[in-house]
N, C-alpha and C positions, 0 to 999 in steps of 0.2 A: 056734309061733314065727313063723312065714308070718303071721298073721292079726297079731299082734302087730306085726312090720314094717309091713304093709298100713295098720292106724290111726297109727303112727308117720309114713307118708306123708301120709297125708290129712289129719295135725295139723299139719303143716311148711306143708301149704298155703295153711293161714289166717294170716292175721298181721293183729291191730288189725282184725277182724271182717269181714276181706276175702276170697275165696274164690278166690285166685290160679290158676285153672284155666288150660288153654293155650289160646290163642284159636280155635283150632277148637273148642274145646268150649263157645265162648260163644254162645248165641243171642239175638239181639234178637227182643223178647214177638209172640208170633204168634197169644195170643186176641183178639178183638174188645173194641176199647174200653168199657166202659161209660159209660154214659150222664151218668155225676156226672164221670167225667175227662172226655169229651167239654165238657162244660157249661163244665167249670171252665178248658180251652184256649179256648171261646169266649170266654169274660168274660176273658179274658188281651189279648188280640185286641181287644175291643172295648175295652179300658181305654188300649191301648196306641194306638188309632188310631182313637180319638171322633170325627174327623168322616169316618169312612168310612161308606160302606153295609154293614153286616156281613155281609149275606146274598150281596151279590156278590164280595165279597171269597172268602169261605170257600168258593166253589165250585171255585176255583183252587187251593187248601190241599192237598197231602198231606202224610203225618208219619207217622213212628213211634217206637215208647216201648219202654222198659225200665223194670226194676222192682230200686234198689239201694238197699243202707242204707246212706247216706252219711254221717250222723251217730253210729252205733252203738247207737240204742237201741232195735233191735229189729223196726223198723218200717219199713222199704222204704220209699224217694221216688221219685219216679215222672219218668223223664226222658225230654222227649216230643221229639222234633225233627223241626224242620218243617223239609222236602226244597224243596218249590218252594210258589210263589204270592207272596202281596204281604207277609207281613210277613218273608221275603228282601229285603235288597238286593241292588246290582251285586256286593257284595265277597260278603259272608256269610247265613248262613239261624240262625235263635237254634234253641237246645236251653232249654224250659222247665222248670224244675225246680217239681215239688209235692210238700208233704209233706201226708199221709193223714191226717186225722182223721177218726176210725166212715168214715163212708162217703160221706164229702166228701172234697176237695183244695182244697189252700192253696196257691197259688203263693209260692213262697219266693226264687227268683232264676233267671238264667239266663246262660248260658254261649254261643258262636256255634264256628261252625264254617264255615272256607271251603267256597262254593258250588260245590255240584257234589262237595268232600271229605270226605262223611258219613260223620265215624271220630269217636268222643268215646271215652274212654281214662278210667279212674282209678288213683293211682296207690299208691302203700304207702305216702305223706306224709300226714301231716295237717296244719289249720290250723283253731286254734280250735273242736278237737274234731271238724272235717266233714273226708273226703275231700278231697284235691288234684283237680283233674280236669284233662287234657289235651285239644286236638282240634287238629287244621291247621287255621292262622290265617293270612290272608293279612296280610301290611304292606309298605306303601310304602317302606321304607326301613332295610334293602334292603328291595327290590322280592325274594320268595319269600313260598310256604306253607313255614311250618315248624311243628311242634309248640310249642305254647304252653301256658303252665302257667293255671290259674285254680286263686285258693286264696280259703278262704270266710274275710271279714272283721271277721265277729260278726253283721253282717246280712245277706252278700249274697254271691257269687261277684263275686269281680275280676279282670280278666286282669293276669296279671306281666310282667315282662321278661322274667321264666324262658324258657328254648327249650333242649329236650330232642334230645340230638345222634340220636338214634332216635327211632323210634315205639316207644311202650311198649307191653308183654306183654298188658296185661288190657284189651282194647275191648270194652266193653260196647254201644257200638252203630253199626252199621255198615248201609249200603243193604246190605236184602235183602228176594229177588225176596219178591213174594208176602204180603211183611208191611207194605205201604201202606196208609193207611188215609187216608178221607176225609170231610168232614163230610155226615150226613144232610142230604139236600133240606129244606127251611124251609115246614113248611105255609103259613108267610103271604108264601111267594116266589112272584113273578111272572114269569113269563119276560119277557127283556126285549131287544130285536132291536139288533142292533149300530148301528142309525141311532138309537134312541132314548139310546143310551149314548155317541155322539159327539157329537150335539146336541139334548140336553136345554133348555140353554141358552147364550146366548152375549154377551161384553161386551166392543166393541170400548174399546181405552188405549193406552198408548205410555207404559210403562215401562220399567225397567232394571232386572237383577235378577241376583244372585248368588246362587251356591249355599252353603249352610250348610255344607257339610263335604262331601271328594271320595269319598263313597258316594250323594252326590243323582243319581237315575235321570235320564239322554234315554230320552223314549219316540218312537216312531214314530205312536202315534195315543192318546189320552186313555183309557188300559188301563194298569192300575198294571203289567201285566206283559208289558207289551208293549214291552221294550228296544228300542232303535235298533240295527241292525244295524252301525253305527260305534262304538257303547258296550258290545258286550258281551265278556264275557271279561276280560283285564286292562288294556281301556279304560278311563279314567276321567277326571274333568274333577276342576281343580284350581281352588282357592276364589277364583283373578283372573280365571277366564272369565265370561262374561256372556250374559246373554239378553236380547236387545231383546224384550219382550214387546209382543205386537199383539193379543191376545185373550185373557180370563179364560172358561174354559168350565168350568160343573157340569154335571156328570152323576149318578148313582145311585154311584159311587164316592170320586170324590172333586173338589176343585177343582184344575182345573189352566191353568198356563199354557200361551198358543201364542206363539211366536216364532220370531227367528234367533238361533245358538249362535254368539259371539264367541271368540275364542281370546286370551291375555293381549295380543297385539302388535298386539289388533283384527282380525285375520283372521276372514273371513265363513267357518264351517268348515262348519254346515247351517242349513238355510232350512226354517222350520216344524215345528219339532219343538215335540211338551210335556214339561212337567216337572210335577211335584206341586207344589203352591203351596207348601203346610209343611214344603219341602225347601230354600224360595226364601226369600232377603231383595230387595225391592225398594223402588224408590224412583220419583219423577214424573221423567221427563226435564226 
């Protein structure tokens, strides 16, 4: 009778191929990545930010993955989230989602999660056959992180307006110590010295320039991860501020500009900061 209760419990657990355990019981994946997931977050990486240097971008990268069936059929997708480096912004860092064929990975979509809040959640919903997934989202309005829902929309994960008055039961991954992971060294990488990476090259102009949307990074020196110590946290610059730009520098990462930071009323707010060009619209004064 005991043994019979006992599979009565562990049946109530599942629901819609979900393993509703308590969240101490859940671990985020602590083997070493292989080689074909690795490969397959790189080309994620370099698809998403072609005209970066891959190699010095990735050295900045940590991340880590879990292993869940989010569509039910069988076969585990692989959800990798990147902690810090460049493809984070000021607000958020993405959670890449792959689904497993033989013994490649397909990137299929991704999800984000407030920087710094590495908690991604799934939840007893579905959409379009996939898992619901939740994580803390930051938004401007209101200004809070709160749990935010993403539900998959035949192609992709999309965030909703959904916001869950809790954090939900089942986190499947969360910062933990010891399971970091990083990208192997690049046989064809070069060490490369902080002067060679500030001035590679240099192109005096006198333009003007606006940022794309109020997640475009202030850096402090031509380093995609190098915030301004006035931008970081829940700093951010909104799409009427402007940058007199005075200089285009490439370097091994990316192109960026050098200027002063406008504020909407025209206030001189910092003097010589960069930004990433492909974050910038500019224009000739």
């Amino acid at each position: 009778m005991k043994r019979q209760t006992l599979f009565g419990m562990m049946a109530s657990l599942t629901v819609l191929g979900v393993n509703f355990l308590p969240v101490q019981a859940q671990k985020t994946t602590t083997n070493q990545p292989n080689s074909n997931l690795v490969n397959a977050i790189t080309e994620t990486i370099r698809k998403e930010f072609a005209d970066a240097h891959l190699n010095e971008i990735k050295k900045d990268i940590t991340f880590q993955y879990t292993e869940v069936d989010l569509n039910q059929d069988g076969t585990k997708e692989t959800l990798v989230s990147i902690q810090k480096g460049f493809p984070c912004n000021n607000r958020h860092c993405p959670v890449y989602i792959y689904q497993k064929n033989g013994n490649n990975y397909r990137f299929i979509s991704y999800v984000f999660t407030s920087r710094g809040e590495l908690q991604v959640a799934i939840l007893p919903s579905r959409s379009k056959g996939w898992i619901n997934i939740a994580a803390p989202v930051f938004t401007y309005e209101p200004r809070e992180i709160a749990w935010r829902v993403f539900k998959f929309d035949g192609k992709k994960y999309q965030l909703t307006s959904q916001k869950l008055s809790s954090a939900p039961k089942q986190i499947v991954l969360r910062e933990t110590p010891g399971s970091k992971y990083t990208f192997p060294e690049s046989e064809e990488r070069t060490d490369i010295s902080q002067e060679q990476i500030n001035t590679e090259t240099s192109t005096k102009v006198n333009i003007s320039c606006v940022p794309k949307n109020n997640q475009s990074r202030i850096l402090s020196t031509p380093n995609p991860n190098d915030i301004h110590p006035n931008w970081r946290g829940e700093n951010y610059i909104g799409t009427s501020w402007s940058l007199i730009t005075k200089e285009i520098i490439k370097n091994n990462t990316f192109i960026y500009l050098k200027g002063d930071l406008y504020s909407p009323r025209g206030g001189l707010i910092n003097k010589n900061v960069f930004v990433i060009e492909n974050e910038w619209d500019c224009s000739p004064n």
